[in-house]
Backbone as JSON, one array per atom type, in Angstrom:
{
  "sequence": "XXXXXXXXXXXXXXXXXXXXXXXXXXXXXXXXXXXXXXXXXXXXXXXXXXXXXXXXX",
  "N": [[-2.35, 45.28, -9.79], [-3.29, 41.74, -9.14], [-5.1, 40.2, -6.6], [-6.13, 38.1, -4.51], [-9.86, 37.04, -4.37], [-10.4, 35.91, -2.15], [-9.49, 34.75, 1.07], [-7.16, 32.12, 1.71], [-8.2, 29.02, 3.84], [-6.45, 27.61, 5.85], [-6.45, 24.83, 6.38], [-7.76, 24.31, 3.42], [-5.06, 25.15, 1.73], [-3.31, 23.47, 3.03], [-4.02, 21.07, 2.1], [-3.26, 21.64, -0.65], [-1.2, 21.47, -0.57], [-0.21, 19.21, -0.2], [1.65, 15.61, -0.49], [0.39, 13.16, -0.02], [-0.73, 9.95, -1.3], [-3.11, 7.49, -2.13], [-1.56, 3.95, -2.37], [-1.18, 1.03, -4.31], [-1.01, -2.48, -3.11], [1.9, -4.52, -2.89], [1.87, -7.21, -4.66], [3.05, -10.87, -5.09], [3.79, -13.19, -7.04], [3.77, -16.55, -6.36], [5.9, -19.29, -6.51], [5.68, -21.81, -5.85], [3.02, -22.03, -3.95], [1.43, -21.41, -5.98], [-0.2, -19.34, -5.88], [-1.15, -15.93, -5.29], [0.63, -13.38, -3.93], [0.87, -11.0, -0.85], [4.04, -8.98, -0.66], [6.77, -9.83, 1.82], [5.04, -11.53, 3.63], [3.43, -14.33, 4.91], [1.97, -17.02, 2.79], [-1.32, -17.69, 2.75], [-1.7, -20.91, 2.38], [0.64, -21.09, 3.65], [2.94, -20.72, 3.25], [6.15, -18.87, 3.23], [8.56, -17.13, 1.39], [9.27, -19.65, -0.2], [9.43, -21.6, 1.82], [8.24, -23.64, 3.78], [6.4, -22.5, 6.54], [4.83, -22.29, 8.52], [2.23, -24.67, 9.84], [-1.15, -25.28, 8.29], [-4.34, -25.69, 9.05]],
  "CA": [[-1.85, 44.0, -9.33], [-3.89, 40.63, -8.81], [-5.14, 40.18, -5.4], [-7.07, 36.89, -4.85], [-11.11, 37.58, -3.75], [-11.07, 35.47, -0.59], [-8.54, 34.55, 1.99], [-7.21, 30.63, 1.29], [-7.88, 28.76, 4.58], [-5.28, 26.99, 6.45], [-6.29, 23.31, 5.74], [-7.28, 24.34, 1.83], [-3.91, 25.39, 1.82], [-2.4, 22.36, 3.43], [-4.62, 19.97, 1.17], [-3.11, 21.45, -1.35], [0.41, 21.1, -0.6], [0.04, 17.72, 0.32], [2.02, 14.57, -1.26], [0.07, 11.68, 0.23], [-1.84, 9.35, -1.84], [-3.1, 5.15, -2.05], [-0.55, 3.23, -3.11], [-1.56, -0.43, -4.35], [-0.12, -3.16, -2.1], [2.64, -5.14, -3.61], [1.28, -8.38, -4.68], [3.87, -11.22, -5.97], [3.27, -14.84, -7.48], [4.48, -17.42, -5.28], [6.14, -20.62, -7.65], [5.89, -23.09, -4.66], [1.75, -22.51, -3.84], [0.58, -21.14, -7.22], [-1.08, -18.33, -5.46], [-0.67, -14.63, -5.22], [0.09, -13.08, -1.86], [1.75, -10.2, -0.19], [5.15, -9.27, -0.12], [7.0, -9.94, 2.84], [4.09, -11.98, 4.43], [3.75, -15.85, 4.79], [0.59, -16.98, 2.48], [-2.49, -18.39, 3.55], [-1.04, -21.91, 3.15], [1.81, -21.26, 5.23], [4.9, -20.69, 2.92], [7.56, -17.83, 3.23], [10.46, -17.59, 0.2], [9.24, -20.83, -0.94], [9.56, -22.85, 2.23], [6.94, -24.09, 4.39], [6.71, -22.02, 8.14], [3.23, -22.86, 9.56], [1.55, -25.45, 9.49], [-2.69, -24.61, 8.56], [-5.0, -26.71, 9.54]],
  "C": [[-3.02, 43.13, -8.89], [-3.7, 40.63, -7.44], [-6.65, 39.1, -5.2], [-8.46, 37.67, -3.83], [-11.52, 37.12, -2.34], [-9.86, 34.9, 0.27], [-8.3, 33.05, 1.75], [-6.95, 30.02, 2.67], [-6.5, 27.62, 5.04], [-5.37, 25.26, 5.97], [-7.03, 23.47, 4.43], [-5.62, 24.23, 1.3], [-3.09, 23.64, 2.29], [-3.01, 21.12, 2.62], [-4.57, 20.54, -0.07], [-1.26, 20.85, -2.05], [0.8, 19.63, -0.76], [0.4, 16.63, -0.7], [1.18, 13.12, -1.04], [-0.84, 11.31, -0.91], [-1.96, 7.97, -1.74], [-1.96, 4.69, -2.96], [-1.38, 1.87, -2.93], [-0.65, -1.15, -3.41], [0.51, -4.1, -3.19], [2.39, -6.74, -3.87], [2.63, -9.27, -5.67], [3.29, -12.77, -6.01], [3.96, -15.92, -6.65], [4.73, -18.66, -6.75], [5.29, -21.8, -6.76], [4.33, -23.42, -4.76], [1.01, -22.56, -5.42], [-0.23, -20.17, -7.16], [-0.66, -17.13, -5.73], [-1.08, -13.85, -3.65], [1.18, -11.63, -1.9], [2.95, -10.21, 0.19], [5.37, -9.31, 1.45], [5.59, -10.48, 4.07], [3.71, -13.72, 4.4], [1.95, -16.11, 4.12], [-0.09, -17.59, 3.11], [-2.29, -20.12, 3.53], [0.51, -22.01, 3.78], [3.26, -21.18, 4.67], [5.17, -18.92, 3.0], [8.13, -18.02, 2.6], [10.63, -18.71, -0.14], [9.69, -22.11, 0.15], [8.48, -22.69, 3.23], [7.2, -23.64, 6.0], [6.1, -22.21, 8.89], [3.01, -23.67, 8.92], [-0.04, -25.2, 9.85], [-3.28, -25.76, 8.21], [-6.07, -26.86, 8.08]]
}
């Protein structure tokens, strides 16, 4: 019977189990500025869902 040559430590082991990885951030086209920005985030000139929330100087 197979019997591995070295003991597999505890965080080998857990870095291999592991699901995490980078996910890209969700980037969408805005109609209104013409830009590309982050969902759910108001762009750098100041719209939200296509209406205007800040005003940037």
């Amino acid at each position: 019977m197979a019997v591995p040559a070295r003991h597999t430590s505890t965080s080998k082991k857990n870095k291999r189990r592991t699901h995490y990885k980078l996910t890209a951030p969700s980037v969408t086209f805005d109609e209104t500025t013409g830009d590309y920005s982050r969902s759910h985030r108001v762009s750098l000139k100041g719209y939200y869902k296509g209406r205007k929330v800040r005003d940037v100087k």
